[in-house]
Structures are given as structure tokens and as C-alpha cells.
Backbone as a ProteinNet text record, in pm:
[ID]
protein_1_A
[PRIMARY]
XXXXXXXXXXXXXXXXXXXXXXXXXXXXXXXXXXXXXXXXXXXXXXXXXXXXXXXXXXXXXXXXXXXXXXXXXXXXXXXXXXXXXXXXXXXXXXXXXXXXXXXXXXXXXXXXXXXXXXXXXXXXXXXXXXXXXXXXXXXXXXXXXXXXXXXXXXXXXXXXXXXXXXXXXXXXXXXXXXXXXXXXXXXXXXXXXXXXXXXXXXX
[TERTIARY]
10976.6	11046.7	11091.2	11069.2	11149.2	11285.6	11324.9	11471.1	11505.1	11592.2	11660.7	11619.2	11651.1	11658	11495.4	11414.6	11293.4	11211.4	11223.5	11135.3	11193.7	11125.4	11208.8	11042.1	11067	10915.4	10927.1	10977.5	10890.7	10892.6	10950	10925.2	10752.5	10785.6	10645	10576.6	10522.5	10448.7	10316.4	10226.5	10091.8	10027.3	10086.8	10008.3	10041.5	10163.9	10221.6	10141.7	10169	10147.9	10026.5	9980.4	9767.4	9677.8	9739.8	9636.7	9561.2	9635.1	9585.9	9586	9515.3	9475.1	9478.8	9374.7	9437.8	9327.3	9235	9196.8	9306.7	9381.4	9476.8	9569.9	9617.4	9701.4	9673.8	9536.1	9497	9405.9	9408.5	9358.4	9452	9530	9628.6	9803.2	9810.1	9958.2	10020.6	9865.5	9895.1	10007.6	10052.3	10189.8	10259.4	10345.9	10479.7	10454.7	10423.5	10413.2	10260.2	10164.2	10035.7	10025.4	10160.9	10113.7	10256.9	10345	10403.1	10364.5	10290.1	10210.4	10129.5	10031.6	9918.6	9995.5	10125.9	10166.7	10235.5	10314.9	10389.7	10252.1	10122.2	10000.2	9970	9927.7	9922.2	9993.9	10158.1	10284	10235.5	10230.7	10202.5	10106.2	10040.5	9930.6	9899	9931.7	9952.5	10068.5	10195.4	10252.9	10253.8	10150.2	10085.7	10001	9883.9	9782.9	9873.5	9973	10026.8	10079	10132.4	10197.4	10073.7	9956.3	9880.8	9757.9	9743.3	9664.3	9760.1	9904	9989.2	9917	9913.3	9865.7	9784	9631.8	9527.2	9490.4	9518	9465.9	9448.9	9597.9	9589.6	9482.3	9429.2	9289.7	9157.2	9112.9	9010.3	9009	8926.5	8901.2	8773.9	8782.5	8676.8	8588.5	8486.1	8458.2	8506.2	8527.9	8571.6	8721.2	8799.7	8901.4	8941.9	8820.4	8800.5	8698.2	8620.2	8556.2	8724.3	8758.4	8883.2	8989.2	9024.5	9165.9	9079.4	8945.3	8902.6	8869.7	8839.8	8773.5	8956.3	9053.7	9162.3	9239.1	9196.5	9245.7	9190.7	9074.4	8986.2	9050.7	9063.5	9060.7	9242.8	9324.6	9437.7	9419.3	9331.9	9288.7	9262.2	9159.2	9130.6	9218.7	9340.3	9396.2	9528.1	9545.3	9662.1	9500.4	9440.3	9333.4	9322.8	9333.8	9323.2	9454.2	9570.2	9720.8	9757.9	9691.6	9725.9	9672	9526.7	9424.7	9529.2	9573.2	9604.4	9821	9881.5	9971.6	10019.7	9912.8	9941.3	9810.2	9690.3	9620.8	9555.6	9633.1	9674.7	9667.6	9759.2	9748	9631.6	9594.2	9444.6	9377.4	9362.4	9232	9225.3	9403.1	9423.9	9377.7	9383.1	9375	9230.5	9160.7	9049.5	8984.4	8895.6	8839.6	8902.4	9050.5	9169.1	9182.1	9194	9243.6	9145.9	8995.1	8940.6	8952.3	8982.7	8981.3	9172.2	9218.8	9362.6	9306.8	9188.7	9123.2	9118.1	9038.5	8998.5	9146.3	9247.5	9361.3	9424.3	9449.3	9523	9444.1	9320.3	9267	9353	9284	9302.7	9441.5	9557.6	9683.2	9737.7	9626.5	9673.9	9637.4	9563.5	9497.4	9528.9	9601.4	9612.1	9812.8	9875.8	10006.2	10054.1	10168.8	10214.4	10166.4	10077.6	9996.9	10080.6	10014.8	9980.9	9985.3	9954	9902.8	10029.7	10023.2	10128	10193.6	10211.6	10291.3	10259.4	10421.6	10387.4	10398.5	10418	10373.1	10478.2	10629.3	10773	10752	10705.1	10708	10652.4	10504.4	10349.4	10404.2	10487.6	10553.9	10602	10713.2	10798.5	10747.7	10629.9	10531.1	10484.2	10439.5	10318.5	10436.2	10546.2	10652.6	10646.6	10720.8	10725.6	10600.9	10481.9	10381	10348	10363.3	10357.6	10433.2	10571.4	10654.9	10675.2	10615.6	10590.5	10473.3	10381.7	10282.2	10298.6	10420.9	10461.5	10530.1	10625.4	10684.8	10593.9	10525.5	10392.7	10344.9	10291.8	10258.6	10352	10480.9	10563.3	10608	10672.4	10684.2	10614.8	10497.7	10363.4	10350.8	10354.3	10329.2	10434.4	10561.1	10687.4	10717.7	10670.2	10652.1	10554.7	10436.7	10322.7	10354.3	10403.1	10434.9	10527.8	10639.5	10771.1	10694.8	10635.1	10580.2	10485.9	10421.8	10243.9	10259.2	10391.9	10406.5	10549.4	10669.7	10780.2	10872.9	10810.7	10900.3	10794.9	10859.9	10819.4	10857	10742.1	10719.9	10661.8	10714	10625.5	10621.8	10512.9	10473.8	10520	10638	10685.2	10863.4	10837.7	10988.2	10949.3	11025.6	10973.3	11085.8	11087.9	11192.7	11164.5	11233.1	11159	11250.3	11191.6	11308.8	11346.1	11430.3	11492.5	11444.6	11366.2	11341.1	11225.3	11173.8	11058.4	10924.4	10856.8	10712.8	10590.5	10538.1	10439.8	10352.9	10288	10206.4	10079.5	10022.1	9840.8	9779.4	9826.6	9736.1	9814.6	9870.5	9978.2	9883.7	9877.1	9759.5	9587.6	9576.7	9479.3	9455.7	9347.9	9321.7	9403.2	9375.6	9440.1	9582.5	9606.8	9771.1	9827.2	9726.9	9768.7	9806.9	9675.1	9657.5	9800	9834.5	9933.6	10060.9	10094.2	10206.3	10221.5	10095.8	10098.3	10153.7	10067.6	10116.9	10242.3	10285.1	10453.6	10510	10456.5	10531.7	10515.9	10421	10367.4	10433.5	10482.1	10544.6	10672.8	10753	10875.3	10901	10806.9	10792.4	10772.5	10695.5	10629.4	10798.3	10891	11010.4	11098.1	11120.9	11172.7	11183.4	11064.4	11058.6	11076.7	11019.7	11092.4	11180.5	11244.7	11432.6	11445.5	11415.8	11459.7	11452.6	11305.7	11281.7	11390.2	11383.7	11505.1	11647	11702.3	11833	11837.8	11687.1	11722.1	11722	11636.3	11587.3	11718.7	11809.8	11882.3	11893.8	11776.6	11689.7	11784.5
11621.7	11510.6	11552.1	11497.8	11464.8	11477.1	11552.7	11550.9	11589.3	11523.6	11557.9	11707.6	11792.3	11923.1	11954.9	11887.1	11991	11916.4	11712.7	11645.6	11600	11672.4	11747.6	11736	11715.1	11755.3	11914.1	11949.3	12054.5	12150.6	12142.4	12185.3	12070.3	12007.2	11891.8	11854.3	11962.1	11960.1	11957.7	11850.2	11830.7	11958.3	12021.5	12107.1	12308.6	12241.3	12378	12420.7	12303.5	12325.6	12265.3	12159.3	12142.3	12166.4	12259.4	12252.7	12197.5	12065.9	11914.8	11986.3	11945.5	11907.9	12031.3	12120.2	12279.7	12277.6	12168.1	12178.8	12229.9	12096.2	12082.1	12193.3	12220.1	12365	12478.8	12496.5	12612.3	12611.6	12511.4	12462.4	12408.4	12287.2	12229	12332.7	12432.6	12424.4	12572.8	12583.5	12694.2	12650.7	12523	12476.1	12347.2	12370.5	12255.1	12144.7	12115.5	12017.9	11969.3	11961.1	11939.5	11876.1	11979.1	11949.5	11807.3	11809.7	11721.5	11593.4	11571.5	11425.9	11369.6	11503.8	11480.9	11421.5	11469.8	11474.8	11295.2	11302.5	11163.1	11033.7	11053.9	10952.5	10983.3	11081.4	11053.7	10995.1	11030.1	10946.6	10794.1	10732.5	10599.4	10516.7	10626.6	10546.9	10505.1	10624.2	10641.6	10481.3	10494.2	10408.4	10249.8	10201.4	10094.5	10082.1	10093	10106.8	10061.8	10121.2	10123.2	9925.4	9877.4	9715.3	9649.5	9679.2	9618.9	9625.1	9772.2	9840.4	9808.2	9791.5	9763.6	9657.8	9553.1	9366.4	9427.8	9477.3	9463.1	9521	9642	9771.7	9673.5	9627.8	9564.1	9494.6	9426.9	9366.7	9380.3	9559.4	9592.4	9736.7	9751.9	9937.1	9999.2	10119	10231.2	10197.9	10171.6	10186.9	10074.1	9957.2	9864.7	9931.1	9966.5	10030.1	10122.3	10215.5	10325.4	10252.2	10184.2	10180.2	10074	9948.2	9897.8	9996.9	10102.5	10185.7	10293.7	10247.2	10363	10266.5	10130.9	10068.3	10035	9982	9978.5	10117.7	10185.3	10326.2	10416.7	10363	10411.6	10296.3	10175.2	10090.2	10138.2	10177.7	10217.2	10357	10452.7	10552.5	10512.1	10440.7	10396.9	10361.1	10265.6	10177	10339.2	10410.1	10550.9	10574.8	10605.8	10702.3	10619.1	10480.5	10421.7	10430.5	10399	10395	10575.3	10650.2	10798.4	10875.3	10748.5	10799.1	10777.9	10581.6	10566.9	10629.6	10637	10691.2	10830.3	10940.3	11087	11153.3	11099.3	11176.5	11262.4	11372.7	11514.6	11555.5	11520.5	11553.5	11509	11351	11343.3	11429.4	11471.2	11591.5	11702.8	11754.6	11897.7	11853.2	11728.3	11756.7	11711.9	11656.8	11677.4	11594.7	11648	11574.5	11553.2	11619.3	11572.2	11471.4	11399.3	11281.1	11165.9	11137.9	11083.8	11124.2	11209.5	11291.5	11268.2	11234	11124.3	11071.9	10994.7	10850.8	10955.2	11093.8	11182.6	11195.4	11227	11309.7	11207.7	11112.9	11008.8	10966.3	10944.2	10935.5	10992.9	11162.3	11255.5	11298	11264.9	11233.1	11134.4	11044.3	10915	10914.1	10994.7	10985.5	11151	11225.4	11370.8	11363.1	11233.7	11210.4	11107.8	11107.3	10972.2	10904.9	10855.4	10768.2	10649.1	10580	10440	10318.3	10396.1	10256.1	10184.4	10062.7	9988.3	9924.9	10001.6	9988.5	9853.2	9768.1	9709.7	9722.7	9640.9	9681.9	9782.1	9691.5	9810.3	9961.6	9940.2	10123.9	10219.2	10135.1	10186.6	10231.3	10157	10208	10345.8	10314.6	10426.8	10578.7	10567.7	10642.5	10718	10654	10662.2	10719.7	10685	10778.7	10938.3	10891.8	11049.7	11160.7	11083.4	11189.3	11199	11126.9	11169.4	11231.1	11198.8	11335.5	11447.7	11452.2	11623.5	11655.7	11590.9	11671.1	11687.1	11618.7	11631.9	11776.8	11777.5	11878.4	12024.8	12005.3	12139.7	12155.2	12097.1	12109.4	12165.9	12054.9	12133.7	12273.8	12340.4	12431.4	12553.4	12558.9	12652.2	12638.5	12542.7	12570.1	12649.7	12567.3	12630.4	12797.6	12811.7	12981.4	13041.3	12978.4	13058.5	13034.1	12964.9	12970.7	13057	13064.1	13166.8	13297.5	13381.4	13474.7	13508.8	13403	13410	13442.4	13378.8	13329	13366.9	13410	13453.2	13333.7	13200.8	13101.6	12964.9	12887.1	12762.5	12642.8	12582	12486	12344.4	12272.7	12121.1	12057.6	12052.7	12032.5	12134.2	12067.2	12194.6	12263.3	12186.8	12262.3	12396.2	12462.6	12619.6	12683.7	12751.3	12792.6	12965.1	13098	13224.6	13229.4	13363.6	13382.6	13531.4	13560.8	13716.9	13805	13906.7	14070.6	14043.5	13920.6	13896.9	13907.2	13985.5	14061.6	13957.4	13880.7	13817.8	13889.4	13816.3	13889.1	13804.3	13895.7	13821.5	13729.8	13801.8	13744.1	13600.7	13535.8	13448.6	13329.2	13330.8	13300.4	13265.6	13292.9	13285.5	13235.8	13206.6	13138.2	13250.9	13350.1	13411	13440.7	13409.5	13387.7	13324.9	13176.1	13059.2	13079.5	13151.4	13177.3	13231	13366.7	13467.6	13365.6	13255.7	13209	13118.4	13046.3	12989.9	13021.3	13165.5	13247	13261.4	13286.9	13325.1	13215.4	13077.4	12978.8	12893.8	12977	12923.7	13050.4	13088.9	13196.1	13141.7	13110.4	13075.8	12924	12859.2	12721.8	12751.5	12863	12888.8	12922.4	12984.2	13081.7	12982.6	12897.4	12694.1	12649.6	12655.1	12585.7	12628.7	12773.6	12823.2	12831.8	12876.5	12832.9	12740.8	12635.9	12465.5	12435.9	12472.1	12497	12579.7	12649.9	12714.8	12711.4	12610	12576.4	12461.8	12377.4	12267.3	12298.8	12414.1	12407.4	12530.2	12582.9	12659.9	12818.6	12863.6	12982	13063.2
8651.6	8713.8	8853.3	8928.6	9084.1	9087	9187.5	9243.5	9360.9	9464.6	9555.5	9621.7	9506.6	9526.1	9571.7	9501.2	9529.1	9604.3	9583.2	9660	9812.8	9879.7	10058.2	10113.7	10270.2	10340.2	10345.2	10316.1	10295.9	10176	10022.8	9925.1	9854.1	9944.3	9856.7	9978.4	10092.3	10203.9	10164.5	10156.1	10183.4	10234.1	10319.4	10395.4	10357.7	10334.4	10309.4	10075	10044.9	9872.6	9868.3	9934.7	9884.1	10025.4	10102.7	10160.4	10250.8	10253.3	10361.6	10477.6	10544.2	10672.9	10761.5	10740.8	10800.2	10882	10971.8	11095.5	11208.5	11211.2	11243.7	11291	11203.1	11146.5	11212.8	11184.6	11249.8	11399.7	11461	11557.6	11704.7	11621.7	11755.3	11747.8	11653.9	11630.7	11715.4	11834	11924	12062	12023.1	12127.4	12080	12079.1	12031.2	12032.7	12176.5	12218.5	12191.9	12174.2	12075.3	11991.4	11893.5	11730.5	11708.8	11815.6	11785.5	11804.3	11939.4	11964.2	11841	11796.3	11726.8	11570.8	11539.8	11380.2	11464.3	11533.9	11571.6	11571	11611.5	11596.8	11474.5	11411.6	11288.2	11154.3	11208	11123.5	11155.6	11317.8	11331.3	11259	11262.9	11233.2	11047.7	10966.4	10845.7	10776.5	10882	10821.5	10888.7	10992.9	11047.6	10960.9	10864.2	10765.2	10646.8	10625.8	10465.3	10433.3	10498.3	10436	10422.7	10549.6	10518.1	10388.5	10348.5	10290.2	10106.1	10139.6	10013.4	9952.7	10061.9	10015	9961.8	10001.7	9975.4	9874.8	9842.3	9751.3	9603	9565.1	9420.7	9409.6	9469.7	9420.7	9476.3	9481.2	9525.7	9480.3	9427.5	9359	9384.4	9356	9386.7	9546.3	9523.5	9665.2	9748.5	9722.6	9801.1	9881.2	9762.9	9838.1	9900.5	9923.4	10016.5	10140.4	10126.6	10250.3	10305	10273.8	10323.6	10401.2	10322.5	10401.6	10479.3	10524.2	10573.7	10731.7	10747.9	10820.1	10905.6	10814.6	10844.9	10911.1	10907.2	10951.1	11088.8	11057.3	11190.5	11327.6	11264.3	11381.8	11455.8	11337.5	11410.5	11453.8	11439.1	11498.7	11679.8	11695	11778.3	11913.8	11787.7	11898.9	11965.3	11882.4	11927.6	12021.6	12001.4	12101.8	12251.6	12238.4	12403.8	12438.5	12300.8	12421	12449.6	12398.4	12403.5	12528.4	12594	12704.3	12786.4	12750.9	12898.7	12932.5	12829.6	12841.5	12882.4	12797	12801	12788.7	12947	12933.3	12932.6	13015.3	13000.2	12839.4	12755.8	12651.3	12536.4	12589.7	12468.3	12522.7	12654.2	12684.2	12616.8	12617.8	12508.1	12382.7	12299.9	12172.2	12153.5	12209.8	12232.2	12099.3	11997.2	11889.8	11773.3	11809.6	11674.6	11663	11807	11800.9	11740.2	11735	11623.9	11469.9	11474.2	11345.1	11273.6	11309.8	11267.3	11171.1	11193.5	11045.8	10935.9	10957	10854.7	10765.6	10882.6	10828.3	10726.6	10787.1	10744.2	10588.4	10602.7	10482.2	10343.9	10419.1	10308	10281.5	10383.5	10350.6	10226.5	10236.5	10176.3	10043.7	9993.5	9870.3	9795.6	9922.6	9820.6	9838.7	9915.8	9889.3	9724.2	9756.9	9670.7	9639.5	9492.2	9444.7	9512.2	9557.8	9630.6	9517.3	9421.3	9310.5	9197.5	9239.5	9193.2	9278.8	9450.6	9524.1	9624.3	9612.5	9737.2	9850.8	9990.1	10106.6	10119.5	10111.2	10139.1	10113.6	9957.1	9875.5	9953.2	9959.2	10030.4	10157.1	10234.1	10406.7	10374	10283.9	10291.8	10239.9	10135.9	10100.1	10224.3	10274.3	10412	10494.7	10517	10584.9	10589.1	10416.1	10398.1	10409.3	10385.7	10389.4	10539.4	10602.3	10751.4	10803.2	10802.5	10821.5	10772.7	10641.2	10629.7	10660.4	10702.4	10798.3	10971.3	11033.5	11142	11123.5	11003.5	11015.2	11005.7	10900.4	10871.3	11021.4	11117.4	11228.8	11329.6	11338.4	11445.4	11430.4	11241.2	11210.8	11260	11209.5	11213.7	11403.6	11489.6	11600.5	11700.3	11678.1	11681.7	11682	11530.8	11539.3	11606.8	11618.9	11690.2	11852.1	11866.5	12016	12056.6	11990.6	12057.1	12045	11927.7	11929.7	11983.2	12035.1	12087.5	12239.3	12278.1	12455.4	12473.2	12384	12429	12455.9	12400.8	12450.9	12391.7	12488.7	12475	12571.8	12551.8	12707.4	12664.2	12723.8	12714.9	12868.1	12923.3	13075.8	13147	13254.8	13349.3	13258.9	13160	13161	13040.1	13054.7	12993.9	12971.5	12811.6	12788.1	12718.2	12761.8	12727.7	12624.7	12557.3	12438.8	12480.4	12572.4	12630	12517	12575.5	12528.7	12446.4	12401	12325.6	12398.8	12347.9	12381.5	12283.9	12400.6	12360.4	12220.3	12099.4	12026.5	12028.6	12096.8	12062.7	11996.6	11856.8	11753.3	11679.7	11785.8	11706.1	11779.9	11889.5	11967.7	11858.9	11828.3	11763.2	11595.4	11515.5	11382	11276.4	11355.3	11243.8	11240.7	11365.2	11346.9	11309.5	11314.6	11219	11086.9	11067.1	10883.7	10843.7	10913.7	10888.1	10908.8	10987.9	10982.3	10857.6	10839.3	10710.1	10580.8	10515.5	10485.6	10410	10486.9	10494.2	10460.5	10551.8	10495.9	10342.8	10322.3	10147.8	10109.4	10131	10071.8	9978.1	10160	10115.6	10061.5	10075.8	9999.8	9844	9792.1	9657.5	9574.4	9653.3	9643.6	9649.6	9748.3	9721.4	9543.1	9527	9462.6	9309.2	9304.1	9215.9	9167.5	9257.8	9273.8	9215.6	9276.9	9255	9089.8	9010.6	8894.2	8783.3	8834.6	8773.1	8774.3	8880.8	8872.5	8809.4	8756.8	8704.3	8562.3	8512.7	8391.9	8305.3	8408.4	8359.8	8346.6	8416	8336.6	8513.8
[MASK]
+++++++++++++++++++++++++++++++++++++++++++++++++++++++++++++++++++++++++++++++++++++++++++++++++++++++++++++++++++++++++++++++++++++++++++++++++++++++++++++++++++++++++++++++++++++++++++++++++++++++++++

């Protein structure tokens, strides 16, 4: 059963406990500012799809209702990818082929989150919330750390912030620094939750 205690973005992180979406992860979360745009279009877009995808789902199954939340999903892919050109496009250039790849995420967000089924549009929103914000958070987290360690700080455009006496580390910079920050953070998520288990069950 669910509780307070353990259902949190990040004891029940998509990314951190199944795995979702570790292009991403290990790709855009080499600066703050990246993985936060990319997780904030992917939250939009996840919970723009959901009231409408609520109506519809109940009376359409198996493939009808995957090609539907898939045709519905791409097109709000789309519409973040022209307001993202013409707003911040400095930054669609950094994220480069993520930003089509939102439809992918969002998909596989949507079907490896909160069963959907039963739900109407309201539930389905607030569903589509939460699983988007704990993949904003899995992103900003993991980039967050790889940046202070990777670069000694952290920056979004011109403003730049160091972290005194901290000695850049290489490999934080890189996939496998990703991996290694991951890691750790399935670590202490695995150690979450344990916990959590055991203060409910008594032991």
C-alpha cells in the first residue's frame, strides 16, 4: 500500500527505481540548466496530453490507444519544439535531438507511471503531474551534481556560480559520470525505501 512516507518524487522516481528515460540522464544532465528546460517541456507536455487522453482512453484499447496518445503526444512535442526554437534558441540547439524525443519520453513515462486506467481527465492531470515532476527532478538532481563536480560550480547563460576550493573532476563530465552519479542515487533511494518499509511494517 501507498503512503505519504514512501510515495515522494523521489522514493517512487521513474528514473531513479525503473530506469525510465536514461538517454536523457546520461546525455543532457551534463548542466543544470539543460536538464531543467528539457524535464519543464517534458512535464508540459505530459500533463497537456493527459485531460485530453483521460476523455479518450475509456473507449479505445490496445492499439487504438497507443497509436491515439502517441499521435496526441507527438503533436504537443512539436508544438514545445517551435515555441522552444523561437523562444530559447540557444538552448533547443544544446538539446539538440532530445527535444523530438520528449514524444518517446513522455510515452514511456506514461505507461511505465501511474496506471492511467479508470482515470478521468482531473486524476489523469494530476497523474501526468506527478510523473513529470519526478522526472524533472531525476534530471535536475543527477545534473546538479555532475555539474558542481564536473566544473566547480554552476552556470545558466552569463551568470556563474563557483563552489570555493572545489577541483573540477573529469569524469563527472562524461557517461560515465552519469552512470556513477546515478548509482549512488539508486543507492540512497533503494535505502529510502527500505527504511520507509520498515517503519511501516514495524520490523
Amino acid at each position: 500500500m501507498d503512503s505519504p512516507a514512501v510515495d515522494t518524487p523521489l522514493r517512487e522516481n521513474p528514473v531513479f527505481v525503473g530506469l525510465v528515460g536514461l538517454c536523457p540522464a546520461l546525455f543532457v544532465t551534463t548542466q543544470l540548466s539543460q536538464s531543467v528546460v528539457l524535464g519543464l517541456c517534458t512535464l508540459f507536455v505530459l500533463v497537456a496530453a493527459a485531460p485530453l487522453l483521460g476523455i479518450i482512453d475509456p473507449h479505445l484499447s490496445g492499439r487504438a490507444a497507443f497509436l491515439t496518445s502517441l499521435a496526441v503526444i507527438a503533436a504537443l512535442t512539436t508544438v514545445v519544439e517551435i515555441l522552444l526554437e523561437i523562444a530559447y534558441p540557444e538552448m533547443r540547439a544544446r538539446l539538440g535531438v532530445f527535444v523530438p524525443l520528449i514524444a518517446v519520453n513522455c510515452l514511456v513515462l506514461r505507461l511505465m507511471g501511474r496506471s492511467q486506467a479508470g482515470k478521468g481527465p482531473g486524476e489523469a492531470t494530476l497523474s501526468a503531474a506527478y510523473t513529470g515532476l519526478s522526472f524533472l527532478v531525476a534530471l535536475s538532481l543527477i545534473a546538479g551534481i555532475r555539474e558542481i563536480f564536473g566544473t566547480g560550480g554552476l552556470s545558466w547563460g552569463q551568470v556563474s556560480v563557483q563552489v570555493p576550493l572545489l577541483a573540477p573532476i573529469r569524469i563527472f563530465g562524461t557517461a560515465a559520470g552519469a552512470l556513477l552519479v546515478l548509482g549512488y542515487i539508486r543507492a540512497l533511494v533503494a535505502y529510502l525505501r527500505l527504511n520507509s518499509e520498515s517503519e511501516e511494517t514495524g520490523q
